[in-house]
N, C-alpha and C positions, 0 to 999 in steps of 0.2 A: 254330323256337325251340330253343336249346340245354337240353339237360342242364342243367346250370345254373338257368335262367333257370326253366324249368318245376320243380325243385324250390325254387325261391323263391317263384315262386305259389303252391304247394302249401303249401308256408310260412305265406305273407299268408291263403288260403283257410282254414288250419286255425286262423289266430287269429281270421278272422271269425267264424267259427261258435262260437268261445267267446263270444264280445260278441255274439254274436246270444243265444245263451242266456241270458245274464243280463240284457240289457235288449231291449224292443222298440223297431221301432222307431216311430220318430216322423212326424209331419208335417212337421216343420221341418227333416228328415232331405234331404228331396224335395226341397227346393228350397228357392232364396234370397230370392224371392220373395211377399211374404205377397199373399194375397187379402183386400184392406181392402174389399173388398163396394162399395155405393153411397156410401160415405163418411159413413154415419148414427150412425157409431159404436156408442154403447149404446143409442143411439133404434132401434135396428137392430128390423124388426117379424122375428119367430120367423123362421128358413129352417127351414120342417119338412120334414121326408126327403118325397121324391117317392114313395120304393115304402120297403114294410117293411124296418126294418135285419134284417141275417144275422146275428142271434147265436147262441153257441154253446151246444151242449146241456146240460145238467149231464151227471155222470157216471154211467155206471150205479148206480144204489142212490139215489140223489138225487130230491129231492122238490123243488116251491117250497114255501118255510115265510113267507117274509115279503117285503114289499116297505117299502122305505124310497126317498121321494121328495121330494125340495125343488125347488120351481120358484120363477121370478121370476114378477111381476104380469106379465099380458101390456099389448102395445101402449096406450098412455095419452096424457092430454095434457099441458103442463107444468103444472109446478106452479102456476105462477100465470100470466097474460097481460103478465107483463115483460118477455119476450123480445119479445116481436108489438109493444107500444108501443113499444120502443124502436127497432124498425127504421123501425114508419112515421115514428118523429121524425127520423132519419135522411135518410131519403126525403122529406119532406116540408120540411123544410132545403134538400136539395136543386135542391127544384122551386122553392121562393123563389128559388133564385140562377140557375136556369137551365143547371142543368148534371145533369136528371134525365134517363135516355135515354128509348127507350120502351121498353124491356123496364122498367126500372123505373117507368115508368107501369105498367105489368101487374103489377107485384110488391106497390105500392100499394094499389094493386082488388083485390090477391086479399087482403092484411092487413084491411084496413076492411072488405069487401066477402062476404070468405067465411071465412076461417079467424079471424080475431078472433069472428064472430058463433058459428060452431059450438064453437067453444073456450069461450064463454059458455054456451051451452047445454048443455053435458057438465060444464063444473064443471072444474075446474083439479086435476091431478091426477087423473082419475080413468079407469076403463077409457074407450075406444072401442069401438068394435062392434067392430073385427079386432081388440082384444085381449082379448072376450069369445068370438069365434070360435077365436082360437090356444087359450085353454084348452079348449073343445067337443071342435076338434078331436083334440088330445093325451087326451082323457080319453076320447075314443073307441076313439082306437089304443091306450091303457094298460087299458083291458076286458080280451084276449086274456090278460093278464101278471095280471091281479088274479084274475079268475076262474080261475087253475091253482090258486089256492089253496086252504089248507084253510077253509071257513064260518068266520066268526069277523067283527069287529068291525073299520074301518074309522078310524082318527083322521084328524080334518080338523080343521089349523089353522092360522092366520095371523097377520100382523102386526096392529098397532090399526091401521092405515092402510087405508082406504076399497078402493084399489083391487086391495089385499092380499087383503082381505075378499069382495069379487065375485068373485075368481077362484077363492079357494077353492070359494065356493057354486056357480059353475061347473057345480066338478067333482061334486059332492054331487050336481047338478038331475039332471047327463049318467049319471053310475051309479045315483040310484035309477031310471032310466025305462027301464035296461039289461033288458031280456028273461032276461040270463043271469045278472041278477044276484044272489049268494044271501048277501051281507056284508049285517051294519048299519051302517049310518051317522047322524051326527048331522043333527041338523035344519039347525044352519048351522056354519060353522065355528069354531073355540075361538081366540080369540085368546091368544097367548103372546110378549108384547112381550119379555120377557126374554132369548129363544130368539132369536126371529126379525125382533126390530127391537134390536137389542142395543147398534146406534149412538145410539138414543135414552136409554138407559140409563147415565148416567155414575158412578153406585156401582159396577158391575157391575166383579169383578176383570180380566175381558177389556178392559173398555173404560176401566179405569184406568192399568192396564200400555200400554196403545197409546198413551193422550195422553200419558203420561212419555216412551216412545220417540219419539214427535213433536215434544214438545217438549226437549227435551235432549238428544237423539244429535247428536252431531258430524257424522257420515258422512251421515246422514238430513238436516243442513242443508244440506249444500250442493247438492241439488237441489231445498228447501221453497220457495227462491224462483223456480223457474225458470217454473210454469205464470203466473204475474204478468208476468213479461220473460222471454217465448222469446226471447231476442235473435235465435239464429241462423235463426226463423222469420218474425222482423217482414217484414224484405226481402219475399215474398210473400204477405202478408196483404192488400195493398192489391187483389188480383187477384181478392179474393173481393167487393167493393165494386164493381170496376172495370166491368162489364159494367151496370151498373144505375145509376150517381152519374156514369159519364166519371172523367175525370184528377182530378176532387172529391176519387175515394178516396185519392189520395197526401198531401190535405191535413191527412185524417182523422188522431185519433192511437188505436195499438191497440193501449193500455197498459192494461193488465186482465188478468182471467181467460182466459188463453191469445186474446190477441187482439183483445179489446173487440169493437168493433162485428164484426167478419167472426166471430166465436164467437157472437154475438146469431144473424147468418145463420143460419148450421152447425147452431144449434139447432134456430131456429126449421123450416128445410127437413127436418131430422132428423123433428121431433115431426109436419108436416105426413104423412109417411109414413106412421104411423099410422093418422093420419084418413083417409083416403082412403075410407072406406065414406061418410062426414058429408060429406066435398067434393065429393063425385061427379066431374063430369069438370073441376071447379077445380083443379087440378094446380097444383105451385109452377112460377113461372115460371124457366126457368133458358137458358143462353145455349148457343149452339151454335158448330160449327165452331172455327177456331181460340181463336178466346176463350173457349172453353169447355175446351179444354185447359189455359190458367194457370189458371180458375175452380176446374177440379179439384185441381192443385198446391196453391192457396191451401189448399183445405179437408183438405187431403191433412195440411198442417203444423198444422192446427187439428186435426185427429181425432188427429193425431201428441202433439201437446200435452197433450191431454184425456186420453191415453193414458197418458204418462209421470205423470200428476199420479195416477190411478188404482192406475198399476202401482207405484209406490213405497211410495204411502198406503194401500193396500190389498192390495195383492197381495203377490207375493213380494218383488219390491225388492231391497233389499241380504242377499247370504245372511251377514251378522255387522254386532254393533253397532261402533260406532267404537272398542272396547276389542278387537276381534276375537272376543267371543263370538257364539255363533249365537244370530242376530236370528228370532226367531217372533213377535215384536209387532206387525207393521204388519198383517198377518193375524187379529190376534186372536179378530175379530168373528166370527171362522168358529167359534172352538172351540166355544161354545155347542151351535150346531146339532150337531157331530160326537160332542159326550159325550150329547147329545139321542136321534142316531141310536142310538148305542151302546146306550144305558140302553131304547130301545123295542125294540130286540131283544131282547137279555138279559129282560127282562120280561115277554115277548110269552106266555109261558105262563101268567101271575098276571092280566093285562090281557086278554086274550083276543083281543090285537090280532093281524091278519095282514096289518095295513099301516097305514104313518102318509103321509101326503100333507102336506104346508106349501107355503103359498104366502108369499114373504118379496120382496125386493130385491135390486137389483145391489150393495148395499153389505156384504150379506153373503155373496151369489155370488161376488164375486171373491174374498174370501177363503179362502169354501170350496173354490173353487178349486185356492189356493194350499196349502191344507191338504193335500189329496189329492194335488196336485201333478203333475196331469193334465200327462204330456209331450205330450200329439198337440195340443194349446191351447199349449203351451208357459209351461204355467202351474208346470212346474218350472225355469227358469231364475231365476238371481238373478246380481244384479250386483256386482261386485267393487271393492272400494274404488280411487281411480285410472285407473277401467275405463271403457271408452265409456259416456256416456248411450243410457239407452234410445233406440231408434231402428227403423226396420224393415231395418235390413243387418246390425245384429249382433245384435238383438233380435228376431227376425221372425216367431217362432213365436206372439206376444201381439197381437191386436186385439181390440176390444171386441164386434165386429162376429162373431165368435164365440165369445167366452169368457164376454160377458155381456150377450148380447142379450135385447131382451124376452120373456118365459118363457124365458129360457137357462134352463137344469135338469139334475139330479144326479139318478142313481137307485142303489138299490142293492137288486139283486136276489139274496135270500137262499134258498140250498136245503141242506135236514138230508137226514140219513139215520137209520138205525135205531139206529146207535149214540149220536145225539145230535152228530154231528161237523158241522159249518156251513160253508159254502162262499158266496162272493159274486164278484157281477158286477156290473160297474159300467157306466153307461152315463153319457156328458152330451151332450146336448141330441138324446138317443134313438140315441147311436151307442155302440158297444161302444169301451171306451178303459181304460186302465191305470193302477195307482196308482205315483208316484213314490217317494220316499224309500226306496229300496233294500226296498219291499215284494216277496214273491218270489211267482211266478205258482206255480200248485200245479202239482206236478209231471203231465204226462199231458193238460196242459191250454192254453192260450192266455190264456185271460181270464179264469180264475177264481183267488181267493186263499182258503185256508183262515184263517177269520173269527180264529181264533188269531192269525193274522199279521197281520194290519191292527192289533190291539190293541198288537201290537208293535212296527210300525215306522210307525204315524201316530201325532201328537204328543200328550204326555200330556195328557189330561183328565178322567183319575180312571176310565180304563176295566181300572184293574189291569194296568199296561201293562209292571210290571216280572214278574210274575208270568206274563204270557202270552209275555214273554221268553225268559221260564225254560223251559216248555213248546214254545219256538219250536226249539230250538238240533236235538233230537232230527229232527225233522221237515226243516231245513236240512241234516244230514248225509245225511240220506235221499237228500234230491233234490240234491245236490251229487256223490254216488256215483253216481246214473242221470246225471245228465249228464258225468260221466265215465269212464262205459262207454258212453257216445254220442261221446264226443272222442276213446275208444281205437278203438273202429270204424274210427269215418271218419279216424283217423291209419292204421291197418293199411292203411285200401284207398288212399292217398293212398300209404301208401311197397311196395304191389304196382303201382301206377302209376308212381312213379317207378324203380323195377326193371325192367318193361316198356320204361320211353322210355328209360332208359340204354344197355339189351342193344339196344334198336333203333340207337340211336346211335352203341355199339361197331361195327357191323356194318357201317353207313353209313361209317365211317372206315374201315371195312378195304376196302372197294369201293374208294371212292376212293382208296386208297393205292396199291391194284395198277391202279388206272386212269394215277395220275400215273408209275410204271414202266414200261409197256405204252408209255405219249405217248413217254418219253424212250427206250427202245428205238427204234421207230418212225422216230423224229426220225434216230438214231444211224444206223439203215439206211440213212434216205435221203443220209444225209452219204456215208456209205462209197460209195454209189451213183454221188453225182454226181463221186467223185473219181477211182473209175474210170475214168469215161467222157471226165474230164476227162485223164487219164491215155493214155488210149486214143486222143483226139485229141491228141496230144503226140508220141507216139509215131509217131501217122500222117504227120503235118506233116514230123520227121526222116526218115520213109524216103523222101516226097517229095523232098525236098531230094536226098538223097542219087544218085535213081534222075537226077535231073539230071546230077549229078556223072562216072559213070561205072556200067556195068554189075555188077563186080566186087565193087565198096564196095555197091551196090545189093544184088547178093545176098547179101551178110553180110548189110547191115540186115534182107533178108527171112526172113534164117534169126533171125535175134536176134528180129525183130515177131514170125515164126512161135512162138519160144519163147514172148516175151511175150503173146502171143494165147492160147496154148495155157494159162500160167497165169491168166491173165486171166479164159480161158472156166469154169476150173476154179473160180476165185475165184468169177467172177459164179453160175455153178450154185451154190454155196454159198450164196451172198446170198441166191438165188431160192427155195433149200430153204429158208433161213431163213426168210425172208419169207411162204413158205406157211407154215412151222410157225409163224409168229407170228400170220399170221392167223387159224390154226386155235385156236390159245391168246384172240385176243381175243374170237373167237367163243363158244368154251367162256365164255370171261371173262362175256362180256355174255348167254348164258342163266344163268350165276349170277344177276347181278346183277336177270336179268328174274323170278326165283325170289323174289331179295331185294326187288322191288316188288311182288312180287303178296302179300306179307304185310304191306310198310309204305307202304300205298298215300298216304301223306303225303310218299314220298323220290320220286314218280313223275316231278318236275322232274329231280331230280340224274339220274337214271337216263337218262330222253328227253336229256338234255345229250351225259350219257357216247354214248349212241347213235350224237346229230348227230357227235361227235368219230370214231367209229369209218370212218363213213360220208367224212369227208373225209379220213383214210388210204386209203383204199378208191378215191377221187376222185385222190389224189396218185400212187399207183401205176401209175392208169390214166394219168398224165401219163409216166411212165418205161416207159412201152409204147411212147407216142409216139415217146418220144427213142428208141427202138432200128428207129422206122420211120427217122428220122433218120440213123440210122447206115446204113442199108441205101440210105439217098441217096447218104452217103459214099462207098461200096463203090461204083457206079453211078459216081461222077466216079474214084473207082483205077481203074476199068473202063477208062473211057479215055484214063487218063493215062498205063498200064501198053500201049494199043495204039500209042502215042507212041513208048514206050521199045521194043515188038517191032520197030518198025523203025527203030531207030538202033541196036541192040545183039542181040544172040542169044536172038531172039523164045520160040522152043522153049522153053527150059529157064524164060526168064521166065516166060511163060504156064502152062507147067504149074506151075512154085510158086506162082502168085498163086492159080491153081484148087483146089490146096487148102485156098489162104488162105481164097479165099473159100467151098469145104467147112466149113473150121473154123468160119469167123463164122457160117456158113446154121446149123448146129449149135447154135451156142451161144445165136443169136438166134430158134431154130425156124423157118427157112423153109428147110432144107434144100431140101426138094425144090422150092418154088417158084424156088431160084436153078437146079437142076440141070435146071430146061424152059428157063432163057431161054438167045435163041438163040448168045450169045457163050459162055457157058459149054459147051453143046454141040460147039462151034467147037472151043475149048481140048481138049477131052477128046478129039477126033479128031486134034488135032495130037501 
């Protein structure tokens, strides 16, 4: 990786860690992916944690002073048995025409047979035993977090609705039976329809302001009709039909409430989940194998459906109305509960409360929700006018499936200190999670917010929220300063690192620079080499020639070759000193450069490269040893082409000048003395 490239990292690295500071991250962060669960949507029964969640500690000097808690009713049944008649009217249509399969024989038996009769005997709407069991549980696990507290007083209350009402009392049976328990609590719980059924309530200013935004926002009609005609869902609705009716279900029509009859299904299979303690091993009948893959598609676009129709009317939706102001209406239902919370803090000293428990509905969880704007739910997204419909590819952080399932639940876990200064933790559905709206996490901390700021940056509801504004600004410059003496930090060791890989980089270039001069020497020697040699056989060829011609012309040429032998040999010893000293230079070269890898053990390629490359001048050299065994073959055929010319011309004087000649070559090629034993040389030197 270049200089360069590695202070562009550094770069991109130090703007993350600014956006890491100011927001966390998300679930929706992770992946594209949503987990839509069993497909039960908001029938969804509790996923309670397997093992206790890891929250964070308060800080030193911190107490718990309060708990503040909203839960939804847990697992129930429908409201009424409309869903259940109308599928066996469905199915039993069917079976007149002959096109009922047998799984939908089975799905019939279990309507008439088991889940219509248990649904009678619980009463429409009301707890089942797993969603008397889901509040047991939970209010077992919520003991450890109440008993930190200081003695004091307990509020429990609920909606006017039945199953609201049971789960509160639940919670009331499981704490007083508590061993460790030392609160009072009321005998059953306080209904506050106001608060926590707020939908039923239509004087109420929350739930006035919402039906104007429903009814008269622009932006907000044009997807009021969509849960009526999914158009772009109809296509596989018949898939949710199809395993149970045959080819029947394409004649069905599923123009209604996100689907008609396959939303009648969805339901009914949803609520069955619940009962499961009442059915025992009656289970809903459902399809297998391939057909059970469109089966799921189908319910995939009905839970899809049910979801959009939720997240617009209730949730966050559009973040502004059709005029472009910000839209806080479709949420409204929530404000109640959160000026609730507010005012049973604030109070808790006159009240002698040190916790409030509500058990309420999905109709005001999801708002609450979206109030708090929980990003790991993805319940701080909102959609933009012209913008994709909700969907799970660019909406993917919202299902019901965990945002409001049955007892989905909010807590806010409140700790003082000495000075009276308040700190909170929030949990939903018992996991540690984050407030959105640019609320700022306390400095030194993760998950906690000082209670001042929540008053400030969640929406007004009479919690004096301009005044805790005012109060906010001091405390943001605080932690705006510490995180910018955490940015200068990690910007110092970011550009001592890029100083480091620079001068490593300088160094790496300078290697290699005197590596590529070292190559083209090298190269340059060998040229000079072969044109000697190529010179040298040139020269021999013309004396040949010549010793033909006549002895006279013969010994000129060998006095001229002797010259040029003689400069030659002068030459080549040059080359050959050169050649060591070059060698001795790349040697020198490459323990450098073995200095400069044992400190940058990242460059240990470039280096082992430079190595192989030395190693094959080293191999090339050993080839120009050979060529000088070559020449000493040459000398070997003058040997006897020169015993040719002793007897046709005046042998003596020949012989003795070639015997020098070939003294000078032995010389110059180092085998002296090996030429001065063989036996023709000996010959020469006696004549």
């Amino acid at each position: 990786m270049s200089f360069r490239s590695r202070a562009l990292l550094a770069t991109v690295v130090s703007a993350s860690l600014v956006t890491s500071l100011a927001r966390p991250a998300t679930a929706a962060d992770a992946t594209n992916q949503p987990d839509l669960g069993n497909l039960y949507g908001s029938n969804t029964p509790y996923p309670a944690p397997e093992t206790a969640p890891v929250l964070e500690q308060a800080p030193a000097g911190y107490s718990p002073v309060y708990v503040a808690a909203f839960l939804r009713h847990g697992s129930r049944t429908s409201s009424s048995a409309d869903h259940i008649n109308q599928m066996i009217k469905v199915l039993e249509k069917a079976k007149s025409e002959g096109t009922l399969t047998p799984l939908g024989e089975e799905l019939l038996s279990f309507y008439r047979n088991d889940m219509l009769p248990a649904h009678n005997k619980i009463g429409g709407g009301n707890l089942t035993e797993l969603g008397k069991s889901e509040w047991t549980a939970w209010s077992q696990r919520a003991q450890d977090r109440l008993q930190n507290l200081p003695s004091g007083k307990i509020a429990v209350e609920a909606s006017t609705k039945a199953r609201a009402i049971d789960s509160a009392n639940v919670f009331i049976g499981v704490t007083q039976n508590s061993p460790e328990n030392q609160h009072a609590l009321p005998a059953k719980a306080t209904p506050i329809k106001e608060v926590l059924q707020s939908f039923d309530v239509p004087n109420l200013p929350s739930s006035q302001e919402r039906d104007q935004y429903l009814k008269t926002d622009g932006l907000y009609a044009t997807v009021k009709g969509y849960p009526t005609n999914p158009a772009d869902a109809l296509s596989v609705m018949p898939n949710v039909l199809r395993p149970y009716i045959g080819d029947a279900a394409d004649q069905l029509s599923y123009s209604g409430y996100c689907g008609g009859p396959a939303r009648e299904l969805f339901e009914t299979r949803s609520i069955a989940a619940g009962m499961k303690t009442e059915l025992g091993d009656k289970q809903f009948p459902e399809p297998s194998g391939a057909e059970r893959e469109s089966f799921m598609q189908g319910l995939t676009m009905v839970q899809r459906c049910t979801a959009i129709d939720e997240w617009y009317k209730r949730g966050a939706g559009f973040g502004t109305t059709s005029d472009g102001a910000e839209q806080t209406f479709s949420y409204a239902h929530g404000k109640p509960v959160l000026k609730h919370m507010f005012d049973a803090i604030d109070q808790r000293e006159n009240t002698g409360q040190v916790a409030t428990v509500m058990a309420s509905h999905n109709e005001v969880l999801t708002p609450l929700n979206a109030i708090m704007a929980i990003s790991e739910i993805g319940a701080d997204a909102t959609a933009k006018k012209d913008g994709e419909l909700f969907n799970y590819t660019d909406f993917n952080g919202f299902t019901q499936a965990e945002s409001d399932p049955m007892m989905g639940n909010i807590e806010w876990d409140v700790f003082g200190n000495a000075q009276g200064d308040l700190i909170v933790r929030m949990q939903h559905n018992e996991k540690p999670v984050h407030f959105g709206r640019n609320c700022q996490v306390k400095a030194g901390t993760q998950n906690f917010y000082d209670y001042t700021e929540l008053k400030a940056c969640l929406p007004d509801v009479g919690q004096g929220r301009e005044t805790a504004r005012a109060e906010r600004y001091p405390a943001m410059v605080k932690q705006m300063e510490d995180q910018a003496e955490q940015i200068k930090a990690v910007s110092t060791r970011l550009g001592e690192a890029e100083q480091a890989l620079a001068e490593s980089d300088a160094a790496l270039d300078q290697a290699q620079n005197q590596n590529d001069v070292l190559r083209q020497q090298i190269l340059a020697d060998q040229q000079e080499l072969v044109a000697l040699i190529e010179t040298f056989k040139k020269t021999k060829a013309e004396y040949d020639q010549k010793v033909d011609s006549n002895s006279a012309e013969a010994q000129k040429v060998i006095d001229d070759a002797n010259a040029t032998i003689q400069a030659q040999a002068t030459t080549l010893k040059e080359q050959a000193d050169k050649l060591s000293d070059r060698d001795a230079e790349i040697k020198a070269q490459a323990a450098r450069i073995k200095e400069q890898a044992d400190a940058l053990d990242s460059q240990n390629a470039t280096l082992d490269d430079l190595a192989r490359q030395l190693k094959e001048q080293e191999e090339k050299l050993a080839i120009n040893k050979a060529q000088q065994t070559e020449t000493d073959n040459l000398l070997e055929t003058a040997k006897k082409d020169l015993e040719v010319a002793r007897s046709q011309n005046n042998g003596e004087v020949v012989f003795g000048i070639i015997g020098i000649i070939i003294g000078i070559l032995g010389a110059i090629f180092g085998a002296g003395s090996w030429l001065m034993q063989q036996p023709f040389v000996q010959d020469l030197l006696r004549r």
